[in-house]
Structure formats: structure tokens, C-alpha cells
C-alpha positions in Angstrom: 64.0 101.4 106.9 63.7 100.4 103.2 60.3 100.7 101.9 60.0 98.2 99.1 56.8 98.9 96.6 55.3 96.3 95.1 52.9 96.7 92.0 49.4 96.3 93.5 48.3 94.5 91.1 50.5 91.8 91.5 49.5 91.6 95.1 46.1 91.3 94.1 46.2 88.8 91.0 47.2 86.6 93.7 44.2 85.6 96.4 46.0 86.9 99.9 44.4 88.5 102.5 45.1 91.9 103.7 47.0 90.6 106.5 49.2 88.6 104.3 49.8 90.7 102.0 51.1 93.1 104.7 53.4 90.1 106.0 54.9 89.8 103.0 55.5 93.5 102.4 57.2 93.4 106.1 59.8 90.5 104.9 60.8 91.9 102.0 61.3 95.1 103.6 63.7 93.3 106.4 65.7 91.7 103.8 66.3 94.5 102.0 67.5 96.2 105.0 69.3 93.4 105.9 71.3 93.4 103.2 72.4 96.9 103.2 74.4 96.1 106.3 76.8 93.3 105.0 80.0 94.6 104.6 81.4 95.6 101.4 84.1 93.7 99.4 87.3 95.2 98.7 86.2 95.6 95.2 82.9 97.5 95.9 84.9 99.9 98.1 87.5 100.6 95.4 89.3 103.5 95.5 87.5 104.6 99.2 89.7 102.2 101.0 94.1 102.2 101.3 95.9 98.9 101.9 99.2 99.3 103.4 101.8 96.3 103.4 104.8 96.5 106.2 108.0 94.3 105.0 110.6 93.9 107.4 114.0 93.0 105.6 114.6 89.3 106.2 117.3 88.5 108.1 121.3 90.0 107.0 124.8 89.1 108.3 126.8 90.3 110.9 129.6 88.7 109.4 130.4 90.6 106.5 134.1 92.1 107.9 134.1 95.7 108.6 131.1 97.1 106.6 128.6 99.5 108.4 125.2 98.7 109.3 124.0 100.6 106.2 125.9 97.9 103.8 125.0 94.4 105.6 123.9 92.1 103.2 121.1 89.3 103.6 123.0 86.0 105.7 121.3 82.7 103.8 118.8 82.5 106.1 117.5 85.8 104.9 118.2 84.8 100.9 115.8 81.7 101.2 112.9 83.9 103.3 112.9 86.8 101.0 111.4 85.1 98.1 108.8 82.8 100.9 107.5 86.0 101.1 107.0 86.7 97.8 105.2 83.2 96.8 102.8 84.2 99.8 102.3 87.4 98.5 101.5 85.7 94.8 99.1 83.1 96.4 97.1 85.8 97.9 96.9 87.9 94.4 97.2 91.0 95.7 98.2 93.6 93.0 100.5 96.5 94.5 101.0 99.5 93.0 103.9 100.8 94.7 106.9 99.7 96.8 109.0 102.0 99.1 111.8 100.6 100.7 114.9 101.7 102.9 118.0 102.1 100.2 119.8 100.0 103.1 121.2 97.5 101.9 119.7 94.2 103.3 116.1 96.1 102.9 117.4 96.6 98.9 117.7 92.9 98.9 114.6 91.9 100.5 112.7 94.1 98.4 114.7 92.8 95.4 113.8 89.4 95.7 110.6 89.5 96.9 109.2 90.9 94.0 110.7 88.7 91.8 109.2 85.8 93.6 105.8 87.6 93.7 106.4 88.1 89.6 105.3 91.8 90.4 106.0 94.4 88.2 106.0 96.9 90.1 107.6 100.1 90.8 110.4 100.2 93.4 111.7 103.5 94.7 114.4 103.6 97.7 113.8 106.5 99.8 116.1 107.2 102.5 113.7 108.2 105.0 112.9 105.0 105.7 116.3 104.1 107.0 116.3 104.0 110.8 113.0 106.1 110.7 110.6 106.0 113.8 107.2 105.2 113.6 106.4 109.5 113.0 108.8 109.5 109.8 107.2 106.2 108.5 103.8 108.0 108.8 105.4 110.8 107.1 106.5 108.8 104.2 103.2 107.2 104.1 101.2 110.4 104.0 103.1 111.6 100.9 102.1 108.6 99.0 100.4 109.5 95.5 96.9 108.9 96.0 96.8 106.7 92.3 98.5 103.9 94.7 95.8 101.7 96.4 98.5 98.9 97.8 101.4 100.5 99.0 104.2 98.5 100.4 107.0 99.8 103.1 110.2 97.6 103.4 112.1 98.7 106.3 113.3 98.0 110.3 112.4 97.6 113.3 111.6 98.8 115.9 109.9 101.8 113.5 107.9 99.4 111.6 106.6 97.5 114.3 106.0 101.0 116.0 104.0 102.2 112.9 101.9 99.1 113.0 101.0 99.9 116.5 100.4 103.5 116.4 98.2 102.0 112.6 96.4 99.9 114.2 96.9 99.8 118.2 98.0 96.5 118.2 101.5 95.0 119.5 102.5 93.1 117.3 106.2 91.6 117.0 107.3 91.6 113.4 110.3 89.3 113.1 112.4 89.4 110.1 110.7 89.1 106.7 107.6 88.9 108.3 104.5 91.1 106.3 101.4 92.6 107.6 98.7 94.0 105.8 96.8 97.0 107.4 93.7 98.3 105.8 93.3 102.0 106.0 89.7 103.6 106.6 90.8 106.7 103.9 90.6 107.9 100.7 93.9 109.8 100.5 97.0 109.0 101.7 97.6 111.9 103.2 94.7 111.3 105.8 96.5 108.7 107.4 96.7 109.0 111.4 97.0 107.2 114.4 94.5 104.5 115.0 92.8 104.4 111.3 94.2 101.1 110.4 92.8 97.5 110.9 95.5 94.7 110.9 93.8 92.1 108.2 96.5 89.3 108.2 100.4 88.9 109.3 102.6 86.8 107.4 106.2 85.0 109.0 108.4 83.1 106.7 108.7 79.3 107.5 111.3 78.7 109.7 114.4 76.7 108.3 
């Protein structure tokens, strides 16, 4: 309980009874307390408080002749969603600090032109981890995030990154290509990430063309 004093003589410049006065010390007291409980914004909570953003690379060619699935570029389809997601990601202002990505190449792409569309300037490292991780590497990478990054962003494949939102977050989600969730993380540091300490905030799927 919050105990709110008031000045007595304020209370008593003003011609109450003792049984109003008590009333009024009672609803003060209750909205005080009540408003201790509403949730904090994500500016109040600051640094207290991760946000990790999952990118999975829009959608590459299987028609590119004999090139491995490391080189596949982005088909057209997956040129015109990669910068969709980028506009979303402006229209929602959310300022990233960092972006990991797969150094594959349709993921290089992706993460490419998203920023770009998002007008981001950001930095962009390629770590190769991320290429054909499972949802324990991904966590890996994750944990060895500096802690001076609030917004991190992973750009990588499925089925790890679907994976790593469940194991985040416990919910199944199906992330299709170029399709972005954002998972806020109940930690200060990075590197106390762990299973089920996410909350899946919003998911984000290009328009279909």
C-alpha cells in the first residue's frame, strides 16, 4: 500500500468531517497504488528490457544453373518483399542497433535491401554461424551479443529461426519468407537469454504479389 500524507492543514482549512477526510485519504491512496501497476513503456524500461527482431531471407531462386545452396540469389518475388519489409520496419520507427545476418547469399540480399528501404544506418556484420544453424546455435549467437545493442536483428533460415522463436517464446509460429517477428526479451544482458524469456510482440508477412 502507498501511504499518501497530506499536509493537515490543508485538510483542515477545508470544513470536512473526520469521516471525510479519511475517505479522501483512502482514494488517493488507491490511485496511487493503482498507478504503480500499469505497465511500463518501452522507454521507461530502457536499457532493462532486449528486443530481438527474426528476418527470414525473402524468397531466392532455384533457378540460378548449378550454384550451391550457399550462392542462391533472391528470385523477383523475393527482390520486391525485401524492401516491404523495410518500409514496415520504418513505419513502426523502431531504431536497431545491430544486424546479424547469415553471409548466405540470399540472406546478404535480404538484409541488404531491407535496410536500405528502412533508411537504417546501421551496422551489418555476416556471421557464419547463422548459416543452417539450429535454434541452440541461434541462441548462441544471440547470447554473445554486445550488451550496448538494445534491438538486435537476426536474418537467417528456417526451420532454425522459426525453432528459435519457439524455444523464445513457446509459440509455433510459421515464419514464411521475409516475414519479421519481434520478441521482447525479459533481460538486461544478452547473455541471459534462455528458453521461454521472450514475448512475441507483433509478426510481420510481406504482401503477397
Amino acid at each position: 500500500m502507498v501511504r499518501v500524507i497530506l499536509p493537515e492543514s490543508m485538510l483542515q482549512r477545508c470544513e470536512l468531517s473526520d469521516q471525510r477526510r479519511e475517505l479522501i485519504r483512502r482514494t488517493i491512496e488507491s490511485e496511487a497504488a493503482n498507478a504503480l501497476k500499469l505497465p511500463l513503456t518501452r522507454s521507461e524500461v530502457g536499457d532493462f528490457m532486449k528486443t530481438l527482431l527474426l528476418l527470414r531471407h525473402a524468397k531466392s531462386s532455384w533457378k540460378a544453373g548449378n550454384v550451391q545452396d550457399f550462392d542462391r540469389p533472391l528470385n523477383q518475388r523475393g527482390l520486391k518483399a525485401a524492401p516491404q519489409v523495410g518500409k514496415s520496419l520504418r513505419k513502426r520507427k523502431l531504431k536497431v542497433d545491430l544486424v546479424l545476418s547469415s553471409p548466405a547469399e540470399r540472406a546478404r540480399q535480404t538484409a541488404q535491401l531491407m535496410l536500405e528501404s528502412a533508411r537504417l544506418n546501421v551496422e551489418l556484420r555476416y556471421d557464419e554461424r547463422i548459416y543452417e544453424a539450429g535454434a541452440a546455435r541461434l541462441l548462441e549467437v544471440v547470447s554473445q551479443i554486445d550488451d550496448s545493442a538494445n534491438v538486435a536483428m537476426l536474418v537467417g533460415h528456417n526451420p532454425g529461426m522459426e525453432d528459435l522463436l519457439k524455444v523464445l517464446t513457446g509459440e509455433d509460429r510459421h515464419l514464411s519468407t521475409a516475414a519479421l517477428a519481434c520478441i521482447e526479451l525479459n533481460v538486461e544482458k544478452w547473455s541471459k537469454v534462455h528458453t521461454g524469456i521472450g514475448r512475441l510482440e507483433w509478426l510481420a508477412k510481406p504482401k503477397e504479389s
